[in-house]
MIDOVEX-815758 format. One line per 3 residues: number of its first residue (from 1); their letters; for each residue x, y, z of C-alpha. Coordinates in Angstrom, 2 decimals, always signed. Layout:
BEGIN
NUM = a = X/Y/Z ~ ...
END
This chain:
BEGIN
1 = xxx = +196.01/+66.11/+282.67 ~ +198.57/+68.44/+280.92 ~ +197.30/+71.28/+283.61
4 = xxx = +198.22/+68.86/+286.32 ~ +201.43/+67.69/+285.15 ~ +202.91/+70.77/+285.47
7 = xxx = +201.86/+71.60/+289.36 ~ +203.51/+72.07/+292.38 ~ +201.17/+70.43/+294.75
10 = xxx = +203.28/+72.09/+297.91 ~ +202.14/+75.46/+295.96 ~ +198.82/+74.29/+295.28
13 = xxx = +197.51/+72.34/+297.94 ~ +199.47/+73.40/+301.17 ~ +201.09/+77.09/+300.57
16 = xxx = +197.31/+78.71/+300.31 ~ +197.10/+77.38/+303.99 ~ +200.82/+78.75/+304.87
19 = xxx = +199.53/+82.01/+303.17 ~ +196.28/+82.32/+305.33 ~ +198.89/+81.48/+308.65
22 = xxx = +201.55/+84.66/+307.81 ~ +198.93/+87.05/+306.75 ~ +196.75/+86.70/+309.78
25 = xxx = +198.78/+89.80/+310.75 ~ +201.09/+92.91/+309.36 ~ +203.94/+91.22/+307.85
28 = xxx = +206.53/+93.53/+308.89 ~ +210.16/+92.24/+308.20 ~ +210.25/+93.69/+304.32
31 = xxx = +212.21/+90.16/+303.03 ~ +209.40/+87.82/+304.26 ~ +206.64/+90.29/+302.52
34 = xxx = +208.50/+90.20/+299.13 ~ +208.50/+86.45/+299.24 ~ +204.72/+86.38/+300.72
37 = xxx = +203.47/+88.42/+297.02 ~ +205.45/+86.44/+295.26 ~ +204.75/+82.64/+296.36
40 = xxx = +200.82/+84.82/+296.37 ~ +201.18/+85.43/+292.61 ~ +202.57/+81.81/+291.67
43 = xxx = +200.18/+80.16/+293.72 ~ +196.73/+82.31/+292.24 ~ +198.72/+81.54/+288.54
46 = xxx = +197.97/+77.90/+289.36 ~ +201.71/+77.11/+290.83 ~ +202.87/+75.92/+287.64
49 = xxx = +206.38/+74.50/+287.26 ~ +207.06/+75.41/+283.81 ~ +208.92/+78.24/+281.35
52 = xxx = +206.81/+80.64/+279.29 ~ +208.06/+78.86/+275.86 ~ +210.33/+76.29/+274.84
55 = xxx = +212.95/+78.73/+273.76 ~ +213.25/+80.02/+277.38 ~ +215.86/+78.92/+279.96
58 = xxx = +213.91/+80.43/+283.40 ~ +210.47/+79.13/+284.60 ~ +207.47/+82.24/+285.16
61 = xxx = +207.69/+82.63/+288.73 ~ +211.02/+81.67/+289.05 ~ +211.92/+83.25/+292.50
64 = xxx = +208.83/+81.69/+293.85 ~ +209.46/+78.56/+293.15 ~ +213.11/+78.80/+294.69
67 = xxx = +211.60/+80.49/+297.92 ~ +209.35/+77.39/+298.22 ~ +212.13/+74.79/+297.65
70 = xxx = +214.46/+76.35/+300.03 ~ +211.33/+76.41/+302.48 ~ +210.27/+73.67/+303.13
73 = xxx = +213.17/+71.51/+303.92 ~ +212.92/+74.16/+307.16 ~ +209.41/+74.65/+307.58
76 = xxx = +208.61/+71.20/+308.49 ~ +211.35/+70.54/+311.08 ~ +210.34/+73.65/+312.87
79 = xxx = +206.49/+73.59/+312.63 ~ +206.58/+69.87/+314.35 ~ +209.39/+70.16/+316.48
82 = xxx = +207.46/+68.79/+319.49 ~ +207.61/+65.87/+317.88 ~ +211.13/+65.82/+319.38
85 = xxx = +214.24/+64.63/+317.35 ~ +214.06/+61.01/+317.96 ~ +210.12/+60.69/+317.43
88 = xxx = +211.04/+63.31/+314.26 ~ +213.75/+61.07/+312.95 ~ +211.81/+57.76/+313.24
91 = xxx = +209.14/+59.62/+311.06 ~ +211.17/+61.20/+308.70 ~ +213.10/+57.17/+308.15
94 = xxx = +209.47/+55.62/+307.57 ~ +208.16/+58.46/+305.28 ~ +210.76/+61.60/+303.62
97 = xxx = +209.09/+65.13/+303.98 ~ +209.16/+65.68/+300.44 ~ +209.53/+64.46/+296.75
100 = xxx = +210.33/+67.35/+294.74 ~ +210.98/+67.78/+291.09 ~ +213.63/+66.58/+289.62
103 = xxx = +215.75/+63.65/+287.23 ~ +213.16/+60.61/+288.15 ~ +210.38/+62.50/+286.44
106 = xxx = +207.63/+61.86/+288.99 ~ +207.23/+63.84/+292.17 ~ +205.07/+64.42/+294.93
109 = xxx = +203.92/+60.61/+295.53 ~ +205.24/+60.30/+299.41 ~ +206.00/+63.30/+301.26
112 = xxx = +204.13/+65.36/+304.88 ~ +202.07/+67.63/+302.51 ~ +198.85/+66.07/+304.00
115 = xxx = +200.51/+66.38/+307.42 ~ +201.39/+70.26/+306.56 ~ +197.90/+71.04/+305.49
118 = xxx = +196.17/+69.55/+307.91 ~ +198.14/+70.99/+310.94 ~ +197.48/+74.11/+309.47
121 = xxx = +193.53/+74.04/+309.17 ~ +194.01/+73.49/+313.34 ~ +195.48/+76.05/+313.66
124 = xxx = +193.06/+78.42/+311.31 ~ +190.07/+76.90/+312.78 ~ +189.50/+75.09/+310.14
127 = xxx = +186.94/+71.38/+309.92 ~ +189.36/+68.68/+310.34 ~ +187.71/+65.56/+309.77
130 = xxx = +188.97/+62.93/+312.17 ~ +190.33/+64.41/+315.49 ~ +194.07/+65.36/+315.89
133 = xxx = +194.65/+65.54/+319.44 ~ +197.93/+67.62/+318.88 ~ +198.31/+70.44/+317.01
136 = xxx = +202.09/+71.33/+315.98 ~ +202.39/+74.29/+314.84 ~ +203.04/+76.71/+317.22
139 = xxx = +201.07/+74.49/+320.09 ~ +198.01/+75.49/+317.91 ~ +197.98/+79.34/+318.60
142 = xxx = +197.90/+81.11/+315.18 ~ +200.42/+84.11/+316.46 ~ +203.31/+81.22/+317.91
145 = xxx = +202.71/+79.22/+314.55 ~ +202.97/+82.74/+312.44 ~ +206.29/+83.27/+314.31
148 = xxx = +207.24/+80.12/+313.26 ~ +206.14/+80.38/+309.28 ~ +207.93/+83.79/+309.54
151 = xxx = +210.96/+82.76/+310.50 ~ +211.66/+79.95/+308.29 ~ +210.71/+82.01/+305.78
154 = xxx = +212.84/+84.62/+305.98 ~ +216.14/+81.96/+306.33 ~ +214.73/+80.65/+303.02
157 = xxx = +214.80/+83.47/+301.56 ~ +218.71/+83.79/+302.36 ~ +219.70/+80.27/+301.15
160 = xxx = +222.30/+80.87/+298.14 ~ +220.34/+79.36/+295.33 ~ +223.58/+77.49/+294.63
163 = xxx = +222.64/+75.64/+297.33 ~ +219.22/+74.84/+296.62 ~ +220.18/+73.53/+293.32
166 = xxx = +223.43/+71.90/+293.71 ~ +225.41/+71.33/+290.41 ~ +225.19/+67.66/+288.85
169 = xxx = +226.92/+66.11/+285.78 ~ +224.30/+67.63/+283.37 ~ +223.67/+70.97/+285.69
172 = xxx = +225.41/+73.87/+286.55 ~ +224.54/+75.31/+290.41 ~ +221.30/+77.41/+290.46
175 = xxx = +220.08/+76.12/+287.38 ~ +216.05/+75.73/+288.72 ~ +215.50/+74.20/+284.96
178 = xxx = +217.98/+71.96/+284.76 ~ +217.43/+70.69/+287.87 ~ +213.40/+69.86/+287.30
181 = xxx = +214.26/+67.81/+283.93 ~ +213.70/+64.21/+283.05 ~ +216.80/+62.41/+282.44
184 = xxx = +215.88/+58.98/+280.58 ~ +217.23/+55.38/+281.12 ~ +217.18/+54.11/+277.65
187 = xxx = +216.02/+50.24/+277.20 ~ +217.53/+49.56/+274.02 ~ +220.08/+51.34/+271.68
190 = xxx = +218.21/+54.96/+270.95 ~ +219.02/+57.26/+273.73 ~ +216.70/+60.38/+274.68
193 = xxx = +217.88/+64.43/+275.52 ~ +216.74/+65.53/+278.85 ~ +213.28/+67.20/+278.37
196 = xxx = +211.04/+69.51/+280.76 ~ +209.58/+68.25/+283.77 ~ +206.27/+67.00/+283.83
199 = xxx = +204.32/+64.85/+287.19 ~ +203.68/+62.04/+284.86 ~ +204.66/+58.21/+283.62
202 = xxx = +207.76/+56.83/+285.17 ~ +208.22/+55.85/+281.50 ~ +208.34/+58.36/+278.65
205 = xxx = +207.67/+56.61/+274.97 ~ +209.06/+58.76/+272.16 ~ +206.47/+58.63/+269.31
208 = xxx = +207.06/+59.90/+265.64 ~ +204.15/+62.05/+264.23 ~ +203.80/+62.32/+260.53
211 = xxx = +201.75/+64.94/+260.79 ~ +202.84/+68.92/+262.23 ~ +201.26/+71.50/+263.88
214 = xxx = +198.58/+73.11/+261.24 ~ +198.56/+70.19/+259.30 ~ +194.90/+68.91/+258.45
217 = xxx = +194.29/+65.65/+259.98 ~ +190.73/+65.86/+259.59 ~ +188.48/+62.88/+258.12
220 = xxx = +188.68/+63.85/+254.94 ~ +185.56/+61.31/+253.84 ~ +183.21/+63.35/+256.37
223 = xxx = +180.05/+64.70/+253.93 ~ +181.78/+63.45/+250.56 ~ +179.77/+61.50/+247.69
226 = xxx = +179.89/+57.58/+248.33 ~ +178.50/+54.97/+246.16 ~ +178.20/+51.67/+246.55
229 = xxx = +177.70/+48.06/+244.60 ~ +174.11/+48.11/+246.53 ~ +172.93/+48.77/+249.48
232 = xxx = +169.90/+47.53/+251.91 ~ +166.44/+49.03/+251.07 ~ +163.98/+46.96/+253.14
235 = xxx = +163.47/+47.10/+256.67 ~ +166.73/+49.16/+257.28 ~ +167.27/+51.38/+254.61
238 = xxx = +171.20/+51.85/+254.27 ~ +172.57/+54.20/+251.93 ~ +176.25/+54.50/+251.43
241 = xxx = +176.22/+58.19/+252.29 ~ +175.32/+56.94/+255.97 ~ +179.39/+55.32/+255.49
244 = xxx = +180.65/+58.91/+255.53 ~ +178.24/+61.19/+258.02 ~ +180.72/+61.87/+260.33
247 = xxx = +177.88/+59.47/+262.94 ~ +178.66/+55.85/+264.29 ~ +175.02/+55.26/+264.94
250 = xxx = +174.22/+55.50/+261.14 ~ +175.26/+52.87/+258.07 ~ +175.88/+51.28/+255.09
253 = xxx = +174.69/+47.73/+254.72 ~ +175.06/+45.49/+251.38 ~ +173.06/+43.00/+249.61
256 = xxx = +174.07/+39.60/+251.18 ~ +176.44/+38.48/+248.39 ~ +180.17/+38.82/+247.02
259 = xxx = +181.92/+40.88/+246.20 ~ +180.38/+44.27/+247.47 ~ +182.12/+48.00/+247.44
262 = xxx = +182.05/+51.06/+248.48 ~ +183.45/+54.07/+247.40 ~ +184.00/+57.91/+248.30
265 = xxx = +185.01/+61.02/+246.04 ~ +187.03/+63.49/+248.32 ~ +186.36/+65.97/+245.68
268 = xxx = +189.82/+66.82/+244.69 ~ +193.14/+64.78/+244.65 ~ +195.18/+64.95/+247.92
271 = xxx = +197.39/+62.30/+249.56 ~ +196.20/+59.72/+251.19 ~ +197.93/+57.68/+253.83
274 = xxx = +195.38/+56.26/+256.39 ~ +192.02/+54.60/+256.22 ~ +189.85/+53.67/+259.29
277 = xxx = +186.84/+51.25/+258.78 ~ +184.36/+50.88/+261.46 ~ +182.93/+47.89/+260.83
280 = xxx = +179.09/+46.84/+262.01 ~ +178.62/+42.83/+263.06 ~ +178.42/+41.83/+259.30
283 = xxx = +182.02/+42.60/+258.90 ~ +184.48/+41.29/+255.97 ~ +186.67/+38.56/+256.39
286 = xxx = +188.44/+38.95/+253.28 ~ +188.62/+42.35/+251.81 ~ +190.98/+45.17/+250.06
289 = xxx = +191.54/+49.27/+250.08 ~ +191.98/+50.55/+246.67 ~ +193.01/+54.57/+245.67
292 = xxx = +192.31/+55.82/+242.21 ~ +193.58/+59.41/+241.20 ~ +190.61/+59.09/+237.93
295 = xxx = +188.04/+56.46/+239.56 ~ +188.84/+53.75/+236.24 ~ +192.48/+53.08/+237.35
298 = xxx = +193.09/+51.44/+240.74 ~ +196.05/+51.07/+242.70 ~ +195.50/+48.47/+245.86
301 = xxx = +196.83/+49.73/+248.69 ~ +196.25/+46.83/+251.36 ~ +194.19/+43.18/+251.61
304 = xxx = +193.68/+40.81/+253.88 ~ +191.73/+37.75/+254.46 ~ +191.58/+37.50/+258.52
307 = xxx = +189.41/+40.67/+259.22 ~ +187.96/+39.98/+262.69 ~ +185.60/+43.29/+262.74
310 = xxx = +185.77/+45.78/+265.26 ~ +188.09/+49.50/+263.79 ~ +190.81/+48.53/+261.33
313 = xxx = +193.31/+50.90/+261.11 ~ +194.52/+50.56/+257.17 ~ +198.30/+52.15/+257.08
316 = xxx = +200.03/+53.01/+253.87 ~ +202.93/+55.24/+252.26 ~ +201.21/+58.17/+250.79
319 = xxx = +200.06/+58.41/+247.92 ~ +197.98/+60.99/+245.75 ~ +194.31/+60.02/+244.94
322 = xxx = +190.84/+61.60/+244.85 ~ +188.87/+58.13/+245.51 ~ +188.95/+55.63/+248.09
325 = xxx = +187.14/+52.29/+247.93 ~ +186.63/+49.12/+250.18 ~ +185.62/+45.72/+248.25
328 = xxx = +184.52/+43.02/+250.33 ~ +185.36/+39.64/+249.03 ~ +184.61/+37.59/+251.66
331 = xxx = +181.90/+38.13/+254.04 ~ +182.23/+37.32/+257.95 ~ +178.49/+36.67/+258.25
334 = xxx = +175.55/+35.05/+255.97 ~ +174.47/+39.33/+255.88 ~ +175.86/+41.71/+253.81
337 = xxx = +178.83/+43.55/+254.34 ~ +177.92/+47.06/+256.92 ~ +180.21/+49.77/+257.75
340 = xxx = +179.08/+52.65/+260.08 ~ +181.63/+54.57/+258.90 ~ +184.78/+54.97/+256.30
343 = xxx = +187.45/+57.58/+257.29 ~ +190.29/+58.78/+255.27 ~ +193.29/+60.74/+256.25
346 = xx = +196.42/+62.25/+255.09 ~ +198.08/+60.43/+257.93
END
């Protein structure tokens, strides 16, 4: 998903086609061969619409990505111009040519790419699935429709980039960037900076993450020492070290009476800030999350008496402690109380 979001799908899906079409013979006009290896190298790079960092200003393969833009507003007038201007314009009315990058955030939903493409493999010789009884460009011979590629290419390589990206409010003329970026409609009273485009949600939710990059936001319970009031030893032998193996298939089960706990040593004292309980169908109904920094004094973190089962996701400040432990105080079931697996993180 995040290698899609950044795609061009004109430089993915339809220039390798357009490619094929001008190179079918010596490309001799020296602007159209320029702008052939570059749109080449952007498109075998993936035809990404994106910068090398966050710090920069330009996208990698800037120039490519202009030469496209200003293409294909005159590629696709000229390669079905049989069509004829009225047939043309009745098309163009029920369905635009394109939907680029830009403010909205999602691109490339409507648009003739499939009607590009597909004209194209005609042309090559390549299988088109249903039959097209017309083929566009150039009538369907490969030299009239490389004429045609040729040409448009080399005006698009003369439109002022001013002119592909027109200045806005928020944009100066020729800013490619600036141009691609989200601008967000805020619902409510927090408003958002622009941010780089990406083909994705027509909604963008701004999420705060406790944690940073390099931060350890592993389970920190995973292979620790648990112990437990009791725990089954007839016909499904449950330890409580089966609570923190890192497996959902495997774990701890109680004798079938209250209250019942189970506990896990991290080792060494650490903050704590998140606890995840994966409950089996015995589940508690009434239980609490307890830290201790020495296991003898306990500070209770959460409680509750409507457990329904399932993952609980246990959310607290903070706080510094070396053991963790779960007391069931009411149980859900006439069983004991099973977990297949206590997680704790610093988040």
């Amino acid at each position: 998903m995040e290698d899609a979001a950044t795609v061009d799908l004109r430089g993915d899906q339809v220039l390798p086609y357009l490619l094929r079409v001008l190179k079918s013979a010596p490309i001799t006009d020296p602007a159209v061969a320029e702008a052939v290896t570059r749109l080449t190298a952007w498109q075998q790079d993936g035809a990404h619409r994106k910068t090398a960092g966050a710090s920069s200003a330009a996208y990698t393969h800037a120039d490519a990505i202009r030469i496209l833009d200003a293409w294909w507003p005159l590629l696709v007038p000229a390669q079905f111009k049989d069509l004829g201007p009225e047939l043309y314009g009745a098309l163009v009315a029920n369905l635009k040519i394109d939907e680029p990058p830009g403010p909205q955030g999602s691109a490339f939903q409507s648009g003739w790419w499939g009607f590009v493409q597909r004209d194209l493999r005609k042309v090559l010789g390549d299988p088109v699935q249903a039959a097209q009884p017309v083929t566009f460009c150039g009538g369907g011979s490969l030299a009239a429709c490389r004429t045609t590629l040729t040409e448009t290419l080399a005006a698009a390589t003369k439109v002022p980039v001013s002119t592909t990206y027109p200045a806005t409010a928020d944009c100066a003329a020729g800013d490619q960037v600036c141009a691609d970026q989200i601008v967000h409609n805020p619902m409510g009273g927090i408003t958002q900076d622009r941010i780089a485009w990406v083909n994705r949600p027509t909604y963008q939710q701004v999420i705060e993450f406790a944690a940073k990059r390099g931060d350890d936001v592993s389970n920190l319970a995973t292979g620790k020492t648990a112990t437990a009031s009791s725990y089954e030893k007839g016909w499904y032998n449950s330890p409580p070290a089966q609570a923190v193996d890192g497996n959902l298939g495997t774990r701890w089960a109680s004798d079938w009476s209250d209250p019942q706990w189970l506990k896990v040593d991290l080792g060494n004292e650490q903050p704590v800030g998140r606890v995840v309980l994966h409950w089996e169908k015995a589940y508690a109904k009434a239980y609490t999350v307890e830290v201790s920094r020495d296991g003898s004094t306990w500070q209770q973190v959460s409680a509750t008496s409507a457990g329904d089962g399932g993952q609980d996701v246990v959310r607290f400040a903070a706080v510094p402690a070396r053991y963790v432990r779960v007391t069931g105080t009411r149980r859900a079931t006439s069983y004991g109380y099973s977990l297949y697996e206590l997680q704790v993180f610093r988040w």
